[in-house]
N, C-alpha and C positions, 0 to 999 in steps of 0.2 A: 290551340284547337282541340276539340275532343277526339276520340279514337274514330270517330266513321269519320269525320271529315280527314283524320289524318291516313286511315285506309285509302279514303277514295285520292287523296293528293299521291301517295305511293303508287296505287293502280294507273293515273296518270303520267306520271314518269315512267312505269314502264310500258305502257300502251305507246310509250313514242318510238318504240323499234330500237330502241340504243339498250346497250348492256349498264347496266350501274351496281356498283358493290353494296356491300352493308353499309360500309362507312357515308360511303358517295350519297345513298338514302336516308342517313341520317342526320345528315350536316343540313343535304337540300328542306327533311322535312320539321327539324329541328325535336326528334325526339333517340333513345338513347338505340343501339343495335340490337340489343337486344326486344326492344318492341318493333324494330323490322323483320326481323327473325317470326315473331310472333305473326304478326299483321300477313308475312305471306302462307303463315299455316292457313289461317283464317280465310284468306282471299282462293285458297286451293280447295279448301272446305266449303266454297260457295261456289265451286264449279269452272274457277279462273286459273287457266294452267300456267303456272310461272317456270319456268326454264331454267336451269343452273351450270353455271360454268364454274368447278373446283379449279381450286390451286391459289397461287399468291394476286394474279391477275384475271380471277374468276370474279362472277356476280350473279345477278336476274337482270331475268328478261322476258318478254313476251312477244308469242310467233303468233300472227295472225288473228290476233284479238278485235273486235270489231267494239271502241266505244259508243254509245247512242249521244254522250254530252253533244249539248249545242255546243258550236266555235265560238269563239273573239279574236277579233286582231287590232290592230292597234287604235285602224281609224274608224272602230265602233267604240272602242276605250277613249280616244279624244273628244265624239262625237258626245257619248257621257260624259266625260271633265266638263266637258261646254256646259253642258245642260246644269251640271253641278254650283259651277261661277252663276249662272241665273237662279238657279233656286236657294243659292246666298245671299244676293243682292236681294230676294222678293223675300227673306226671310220663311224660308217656309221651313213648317213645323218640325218635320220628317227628314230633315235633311242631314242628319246623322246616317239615318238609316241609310238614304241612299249612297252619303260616301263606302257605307260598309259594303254594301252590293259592289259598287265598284273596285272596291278593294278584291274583292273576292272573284272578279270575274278576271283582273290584272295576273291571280297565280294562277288560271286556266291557258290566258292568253299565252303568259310566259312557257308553260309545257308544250302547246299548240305551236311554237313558232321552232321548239326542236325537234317533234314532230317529224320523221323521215317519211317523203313520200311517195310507198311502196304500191305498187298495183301487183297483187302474188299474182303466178299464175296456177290456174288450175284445167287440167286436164288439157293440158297444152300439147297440142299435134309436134314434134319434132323428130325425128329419124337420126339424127346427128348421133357419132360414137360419144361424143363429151356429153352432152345433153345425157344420153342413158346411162353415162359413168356417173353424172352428177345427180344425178336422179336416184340411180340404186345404192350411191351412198347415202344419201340423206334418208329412205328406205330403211335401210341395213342400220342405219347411225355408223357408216364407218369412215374412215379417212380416207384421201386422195391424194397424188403425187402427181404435182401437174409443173409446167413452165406456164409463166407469167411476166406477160410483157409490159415494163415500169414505164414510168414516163421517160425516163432515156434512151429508150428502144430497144431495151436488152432483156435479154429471156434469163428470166431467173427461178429457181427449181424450190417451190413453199409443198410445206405438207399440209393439208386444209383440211376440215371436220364440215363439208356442207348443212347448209341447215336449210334455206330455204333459196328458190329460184323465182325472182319478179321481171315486172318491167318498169322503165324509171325513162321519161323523156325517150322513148323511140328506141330504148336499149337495152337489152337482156343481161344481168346480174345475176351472181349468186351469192347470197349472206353465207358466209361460212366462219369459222375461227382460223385464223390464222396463226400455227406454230413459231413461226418466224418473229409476228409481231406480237405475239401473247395477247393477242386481242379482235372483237368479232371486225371484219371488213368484210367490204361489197368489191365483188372480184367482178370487173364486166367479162363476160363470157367470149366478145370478138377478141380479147387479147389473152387468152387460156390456150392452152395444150396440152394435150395429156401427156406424160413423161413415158417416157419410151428409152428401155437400156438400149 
């Protein structure tokens, strides 16, 4: 692929809310690190704010970016294949071309289905002490010291870097980095507490 197609495949990986390294961009888009390196000067340079997380388990990412691409999913891509087996069979002329559309709509679909889906919120009414801890760190950009209740039922003490607060199925989340796990998580807020000596 050429460099715009290979930009806008990278801008799609991270428009899906998930962290990915240099490496991890380079493998998915098949070109070397150092033109991912490049590609997100370029993409910052055009007004698209990429996010960086240092260290051994750092990458990009993108906070609240709003794609215009149309979707696919699978059973517009079979609804295509279909179409495709008939315009084999009737020989038609063009039917190159249209496998390549299909091809190309197949690596949209495939980013579309990792896709995390975020509703942020903005200017959200809440009064809650967490709510305003979790809010003036993401403000401040600073850390937070809470207990967090795992799936075992047991409260366990993470030191978090908030980034952003949504809603997901009827339930309030906060994306933050997790020190514990060297990596970004969605912490749901009903199992949070602020840590208290």
């Amino acid at each position: 692929m050429g460099k715009i197609s290979n930009a806008i495949q990278m801008l799609n990986y991270l428009n899906t809310g998930n962290k990915y390294s240099v490496k991890e961009l380079s493998e998915k888009i098949g070109i070397t690190e150092r033109m991912v390196r490049y590609y997100k000067v370029e993409l910052e340079q055009a007004g698209i704010p990429i996010e960086t997380f240092m260290g051994p388990n750092g990458g990009y990412y993108i906070l609240n970016f709003k794609s215009h691409h149309n979707n696919f999913n699978k059973y517009d891509i079979q609804i295509l294949e279909a179409a495709n087996k008939f315009l084999e069979k009737k020989k038609y002329k063009d039917v190159e071309k249209f496998q390549s559309i299909i091809e190309k709509i197949k690596v949209t679909s495939d980013i579309e289905e990792e896709k995390s889906k975020y509703f942020l919120i903005e200017d959200m009414v809440n009064e809650s002490e967490l709510f305003f801890c979790l809010n003036n760190a993401i403000v401040n950009n600073e850390t937070l010291k809470i207990l967090y209740k795992n799936l075992n039922c047991t409260w366990q003490e993470r030191v978090i870097h908030p980034i952003q607060i949504f809603n997901y199925k009827d339930k309030t989340y906060v994306t933050a980095y997790c020190e514990l796990r060297n990596d970004i998580r969605h912490f749901e807020m009903d199992r949070i507490k602020l840590y208290r000596k």
